[in-house]
C-alpha positions in Angstrom: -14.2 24.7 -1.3 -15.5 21.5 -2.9 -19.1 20.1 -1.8 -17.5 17.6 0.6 -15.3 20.3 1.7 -18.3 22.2 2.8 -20.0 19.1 4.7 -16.7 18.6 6.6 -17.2 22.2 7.7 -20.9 21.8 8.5 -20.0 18.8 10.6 -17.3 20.7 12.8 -19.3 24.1 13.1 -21.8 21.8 14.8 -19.1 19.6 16.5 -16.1 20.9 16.6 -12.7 20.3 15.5 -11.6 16.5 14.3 -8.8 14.2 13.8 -6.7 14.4 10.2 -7.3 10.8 10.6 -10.8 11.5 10.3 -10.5 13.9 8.0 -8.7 11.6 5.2 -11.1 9.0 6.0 -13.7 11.7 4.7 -11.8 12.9 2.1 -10.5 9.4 0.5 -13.3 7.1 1.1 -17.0 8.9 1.8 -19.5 7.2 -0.5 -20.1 11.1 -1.9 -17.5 12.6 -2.6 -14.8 10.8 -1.8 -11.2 10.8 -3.8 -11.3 7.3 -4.7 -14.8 6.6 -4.6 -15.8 8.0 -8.6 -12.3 8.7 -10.8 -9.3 6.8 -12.1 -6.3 8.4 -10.3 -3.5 6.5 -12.1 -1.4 6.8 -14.5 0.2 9.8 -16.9 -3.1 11.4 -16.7 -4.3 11.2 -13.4 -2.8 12.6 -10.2 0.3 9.7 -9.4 1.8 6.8 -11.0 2.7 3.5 -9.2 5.0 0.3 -10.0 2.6 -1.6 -11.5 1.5 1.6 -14.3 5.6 2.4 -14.9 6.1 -1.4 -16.0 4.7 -4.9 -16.5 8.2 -6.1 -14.6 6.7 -5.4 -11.1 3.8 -7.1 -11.3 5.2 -9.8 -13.2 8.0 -10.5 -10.3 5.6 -10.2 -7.5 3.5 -12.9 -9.4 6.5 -15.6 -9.4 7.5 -14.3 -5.8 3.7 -15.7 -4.9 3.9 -18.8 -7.0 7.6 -19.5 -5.0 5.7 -18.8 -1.8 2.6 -20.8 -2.6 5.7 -24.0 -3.3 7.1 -23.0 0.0 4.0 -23.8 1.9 3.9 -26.7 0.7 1.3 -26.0 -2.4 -1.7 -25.4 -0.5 -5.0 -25.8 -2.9 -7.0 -23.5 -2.4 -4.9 -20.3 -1.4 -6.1 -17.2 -1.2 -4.5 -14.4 -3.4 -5.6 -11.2 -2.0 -4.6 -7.7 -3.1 -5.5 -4.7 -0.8 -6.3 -1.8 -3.0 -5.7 -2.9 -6.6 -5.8 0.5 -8.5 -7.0 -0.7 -12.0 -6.1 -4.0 -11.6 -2.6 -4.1 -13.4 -0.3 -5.6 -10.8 -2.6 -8.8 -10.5 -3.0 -9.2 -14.4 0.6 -9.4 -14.7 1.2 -11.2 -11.9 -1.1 -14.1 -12.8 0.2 -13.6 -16.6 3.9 -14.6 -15.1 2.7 -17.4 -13.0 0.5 -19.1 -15.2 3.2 -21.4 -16.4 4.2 -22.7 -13.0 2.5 -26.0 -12.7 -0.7 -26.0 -10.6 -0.6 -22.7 -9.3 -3.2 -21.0 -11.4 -5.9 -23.6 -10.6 -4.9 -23.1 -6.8 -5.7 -19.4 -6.5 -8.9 -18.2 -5.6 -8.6 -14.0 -6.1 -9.6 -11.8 -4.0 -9.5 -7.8 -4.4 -10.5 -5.4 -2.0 -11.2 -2.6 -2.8 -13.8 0.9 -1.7 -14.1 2.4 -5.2 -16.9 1.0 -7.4 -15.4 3.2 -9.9 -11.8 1.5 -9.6 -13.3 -2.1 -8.6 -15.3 -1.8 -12.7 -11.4 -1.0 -13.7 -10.2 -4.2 -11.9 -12.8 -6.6 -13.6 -12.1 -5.5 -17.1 -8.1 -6.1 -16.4 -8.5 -9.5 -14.9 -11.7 -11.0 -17.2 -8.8 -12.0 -19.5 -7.5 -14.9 -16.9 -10.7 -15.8 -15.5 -10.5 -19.0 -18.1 -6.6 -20.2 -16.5 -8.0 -19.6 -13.3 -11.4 -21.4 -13.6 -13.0 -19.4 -11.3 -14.0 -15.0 -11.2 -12.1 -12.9 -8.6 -14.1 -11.8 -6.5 -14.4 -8.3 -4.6 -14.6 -7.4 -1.0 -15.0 -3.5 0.7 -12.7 -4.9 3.5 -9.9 -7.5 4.3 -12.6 -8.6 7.4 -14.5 -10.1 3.8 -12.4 -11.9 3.1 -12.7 -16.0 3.7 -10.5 -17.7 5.7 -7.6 -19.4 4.6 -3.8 -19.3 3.5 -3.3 -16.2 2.1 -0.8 -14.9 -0.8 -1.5 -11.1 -0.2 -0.5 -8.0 -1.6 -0.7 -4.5 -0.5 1.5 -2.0 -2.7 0.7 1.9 -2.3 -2.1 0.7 0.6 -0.8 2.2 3.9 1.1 4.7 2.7 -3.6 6.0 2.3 -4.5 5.0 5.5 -6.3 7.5 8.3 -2.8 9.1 10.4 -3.5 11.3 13.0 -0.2 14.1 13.8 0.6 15.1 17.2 3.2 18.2 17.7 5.4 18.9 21.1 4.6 22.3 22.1 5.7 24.0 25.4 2.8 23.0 27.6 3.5 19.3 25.9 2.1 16.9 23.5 -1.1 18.4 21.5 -3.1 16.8 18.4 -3.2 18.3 15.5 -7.0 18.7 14.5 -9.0 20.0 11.5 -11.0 23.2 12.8 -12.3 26.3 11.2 -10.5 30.0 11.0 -12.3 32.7 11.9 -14.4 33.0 8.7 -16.2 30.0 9.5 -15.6 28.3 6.2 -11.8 27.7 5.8 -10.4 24.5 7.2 -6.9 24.7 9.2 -5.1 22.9 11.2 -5.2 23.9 15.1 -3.4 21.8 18.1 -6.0 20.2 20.8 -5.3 20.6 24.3 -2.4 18.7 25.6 -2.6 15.7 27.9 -1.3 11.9 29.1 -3.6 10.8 27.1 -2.3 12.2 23.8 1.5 11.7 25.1 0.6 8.1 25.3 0.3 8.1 21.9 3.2 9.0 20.7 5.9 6.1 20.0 8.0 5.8 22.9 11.0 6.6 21.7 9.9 9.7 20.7 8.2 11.2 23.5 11.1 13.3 24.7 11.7 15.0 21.2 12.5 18.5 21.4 9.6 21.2 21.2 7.9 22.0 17.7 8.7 18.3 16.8 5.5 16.1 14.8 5.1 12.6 15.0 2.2 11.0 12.7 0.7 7.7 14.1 -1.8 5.4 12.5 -3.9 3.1 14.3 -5.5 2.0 10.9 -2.2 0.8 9.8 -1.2 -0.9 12.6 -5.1 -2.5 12.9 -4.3 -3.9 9.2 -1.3 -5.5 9.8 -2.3 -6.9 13.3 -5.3 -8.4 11.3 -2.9 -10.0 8.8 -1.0 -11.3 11.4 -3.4 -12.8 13.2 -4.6 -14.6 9.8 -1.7 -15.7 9.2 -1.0 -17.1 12.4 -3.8 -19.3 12.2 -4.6 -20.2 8.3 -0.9 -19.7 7.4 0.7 -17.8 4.1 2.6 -14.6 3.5 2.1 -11.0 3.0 4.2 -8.7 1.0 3.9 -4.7 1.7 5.7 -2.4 -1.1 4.7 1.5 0.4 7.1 4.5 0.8 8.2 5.3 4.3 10.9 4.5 6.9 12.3 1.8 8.8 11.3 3.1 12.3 9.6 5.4 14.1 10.6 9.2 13.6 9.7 12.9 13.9 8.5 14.9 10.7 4.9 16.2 9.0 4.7 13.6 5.9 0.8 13.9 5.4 0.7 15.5 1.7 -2.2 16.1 -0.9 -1.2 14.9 -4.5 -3.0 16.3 -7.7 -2.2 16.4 -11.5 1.4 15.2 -10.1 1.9 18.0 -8.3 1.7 18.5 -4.2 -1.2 20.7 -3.0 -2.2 22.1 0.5 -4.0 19.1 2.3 -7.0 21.2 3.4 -7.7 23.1 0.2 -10.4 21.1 -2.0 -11.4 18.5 0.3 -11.8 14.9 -2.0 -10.2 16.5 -5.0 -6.8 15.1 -4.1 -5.0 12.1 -3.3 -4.1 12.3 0.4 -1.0 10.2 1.7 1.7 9.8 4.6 4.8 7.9 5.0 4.6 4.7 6.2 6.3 3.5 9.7 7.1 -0.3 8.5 8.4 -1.0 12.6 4.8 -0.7 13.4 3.5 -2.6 10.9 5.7 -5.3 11.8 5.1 -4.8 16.0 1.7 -5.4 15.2 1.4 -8.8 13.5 4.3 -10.0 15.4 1.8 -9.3 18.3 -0.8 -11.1 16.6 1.5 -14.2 16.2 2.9 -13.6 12.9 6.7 -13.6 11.7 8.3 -10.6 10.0 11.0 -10.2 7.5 12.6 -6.3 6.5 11.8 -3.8 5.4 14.5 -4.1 2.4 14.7 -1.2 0.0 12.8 -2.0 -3.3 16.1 -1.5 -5.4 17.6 -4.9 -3.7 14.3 -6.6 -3.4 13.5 -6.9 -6.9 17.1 -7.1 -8.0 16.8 -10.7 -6.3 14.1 -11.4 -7.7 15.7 -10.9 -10.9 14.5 -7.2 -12.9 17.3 -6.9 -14.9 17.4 -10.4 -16.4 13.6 -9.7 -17.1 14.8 -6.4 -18.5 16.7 -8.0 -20.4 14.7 -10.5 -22.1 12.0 -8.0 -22.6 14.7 -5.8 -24.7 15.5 -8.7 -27.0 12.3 -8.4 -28.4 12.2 -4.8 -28.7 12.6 -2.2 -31.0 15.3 1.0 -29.9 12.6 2.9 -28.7 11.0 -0.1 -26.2 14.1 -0.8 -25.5 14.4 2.8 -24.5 11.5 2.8 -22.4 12.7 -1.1 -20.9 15.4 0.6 -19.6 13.8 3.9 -18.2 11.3 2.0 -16.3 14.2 -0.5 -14.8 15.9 2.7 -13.7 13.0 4.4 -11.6 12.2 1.2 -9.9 15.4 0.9 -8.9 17.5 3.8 -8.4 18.6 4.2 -4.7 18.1 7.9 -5.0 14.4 7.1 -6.1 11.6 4.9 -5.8 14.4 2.2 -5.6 15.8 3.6 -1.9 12.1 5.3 -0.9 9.9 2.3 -1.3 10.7 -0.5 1.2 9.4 -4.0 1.3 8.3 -5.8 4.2 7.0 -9.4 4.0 4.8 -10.9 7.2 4.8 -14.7 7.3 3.3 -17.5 9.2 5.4 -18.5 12.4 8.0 -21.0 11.0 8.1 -20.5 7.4 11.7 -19.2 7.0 13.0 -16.4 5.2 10.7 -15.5 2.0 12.4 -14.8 -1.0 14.8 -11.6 -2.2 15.0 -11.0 1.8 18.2 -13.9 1.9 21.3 -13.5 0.5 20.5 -16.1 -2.3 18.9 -15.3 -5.6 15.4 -15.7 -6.6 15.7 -18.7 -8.9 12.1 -20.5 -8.4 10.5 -19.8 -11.6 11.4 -19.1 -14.8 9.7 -16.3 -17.4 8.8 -18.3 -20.1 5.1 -17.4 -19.3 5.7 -14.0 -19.2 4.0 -11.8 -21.8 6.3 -9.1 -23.2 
């Protein structure tokens, strides 16, 4: 048991039993102890590896899909480029890399990060110092999205809500229970027990599953759907677009998808409390429900595969493997492959953009290709 661990169990002895929702909140985000609060999770040697780490093409298309957005507004200056949970800080380098070249752009943008970890927000300063000269102005960082000024926003959330809080509630005989973090019989080991059933829990279960058959799950998150009902109302009434890149499914369904992620490798969620990544699938028809009810417009999810085939990968692939030698050209071609094989990252990542009422269809989620921008800017 890790030293968070043991507070968690100090706090239900005296308590009693809590949410997994409040137990990832613990476990991901507690100023001590925390998962994401001290270390640098990413990359070959951490615990997981996103988009952004496996190739500079993913930030670099997200970066011209916001300058073809920013046009689409109608060039709005100032705009507000927000990224929800940065990691180090790669995505938005290459992003604002790509897009430099597109004519007033860069000088519209005013960055915004947010972002919990001090340890990962030190990460994202040292990535972006580099463009802080093309931009004429220093991102700046915020703890949460309710920091952030208004105004039209350009924001991106890839691998956010796939972290946020869920809570899981199982159909047992007697009906609809929560699933809550309690202690066994030793006092110090954390399991899973169900909560008394009720209305009350029944209610929250999406309605089209509440009459799935007994020893069913259903996880909901009421931070998720919070988030995106925040973005929506934003949106709604400063205008802009959102673009959310996560792994999960298209509507609401049954199934356990909470997991604990160390060293690349899956680990039982309640073992070392803060020493693991914790994540869940994400339900993109409640992300959308909820900023439609705030007023905003919604577009998807698409699978990642076709979204950044619009936008162009494997021309960028391609242009990046001109300059290379066999073995980046090698690599080039590995990296276009796990973005966007169907059987991958390619058909489990989805892509959902949230727009202001009126906009139209935002780019690689029409039938016609993204042709806005061209790479020229692009660093290889």
């Amino acid at each position: 048991m890790t030293e968070l661990g043991e507070r968690i169990a100090a706090r239900i002895a005296r308590l009693g039993p809590i949410s997994l929702a409040e137990y990832m909140a613990e476990a991901l985000t507690r100023p001590a102890g925390g998962y994401y609060m001290a270390g640098d999770p990413f990359g070959a040697a951490g615990d997981f590896v996103t988009a952004p780490e496996i190739s500079q093409m993913f930030g670099e298309l997200l970066g011209l899909w916001c300058a073809d957005t920013w046009q689409r507004l109608g060039a709005p200056e100032p705009v507000l480029l927000v990224e929800l949970g940065p990691g180090r800080g790669t995505l938005l380098a290459d992003a604002l890399r790509a897009a430099r070249g597109v004519p007033g752009f860069p000088k519209a943008l005013h960055p915004h990060l947010v972002e919990a970890s001090p340890a990962l927000a030190a990460r994202q300063r040292i990535a972006l110092a580099p463009h802080e000269a093309t931009l004429g102005r220093e991102p700046r960082w915020h703890a949460s999205l309710g920091e952030v000024p208004e105004g039209p926003l350009l924001l991106i959330a890839n691998e956010f809500f796939d972290a946020l809080p869920v809570r899981q509630f199982e159909r047992r005989p007697e009906g609809w229970c929560e699933r809550r973090v309690a202690l066994a019989e030793d006092g110090a080991t954390l399991v899973l027990a169900p909560g008394p059933p009720s209305p009350a829990v029944a209610a929250l279960v999406p309605v089209p599953l509440r009459d799935s058959e007994v020893g069913s799950v259903v996880e909901v998150s009421s931070a998720a759907a919070s988030t995106a009902a925040e973005i929506g109302r934003r949106l709604a009434a400063e205008g802009g677009v959102a673009l959310i890149v996560d792994y999960g499914h298209d509507r609401p369904r049954c199934g356990a998808t909470l997991q604990a992620l160390s060293r690349h490798a899956r680990r039982d969620i309640l073992e070392a409390p803060g020493s693991a990544d914790l994540t869940a699938h994400v339900d993109f028809s409640a992300l959308a429900e909820a900023a439609e009810s705030a007023g905003a417009s919604a577009h998807g999810p698409v699978p990642q595969s076709g979204f950044l085939e619009a936008l162009g990968i494997r021309q960028r692939a391609a242009a990046l493997a001109a300059r290379a030698d066999a073995r980046q050209a090698a690599e080039i071609d590995a990296a276009l492959a796990r973005l966007t094989d169907p059987a991958g990252m390619g058909g489990l990542f989805r892509v959902l953009a949230l727009t202001a009422p009126g906009l139209g269809v935002p780019a690689g989620f029409e039938a016609a290709s993204f042709e806005s921008a061209s790479f020229e800017s692009a660093g290889s």
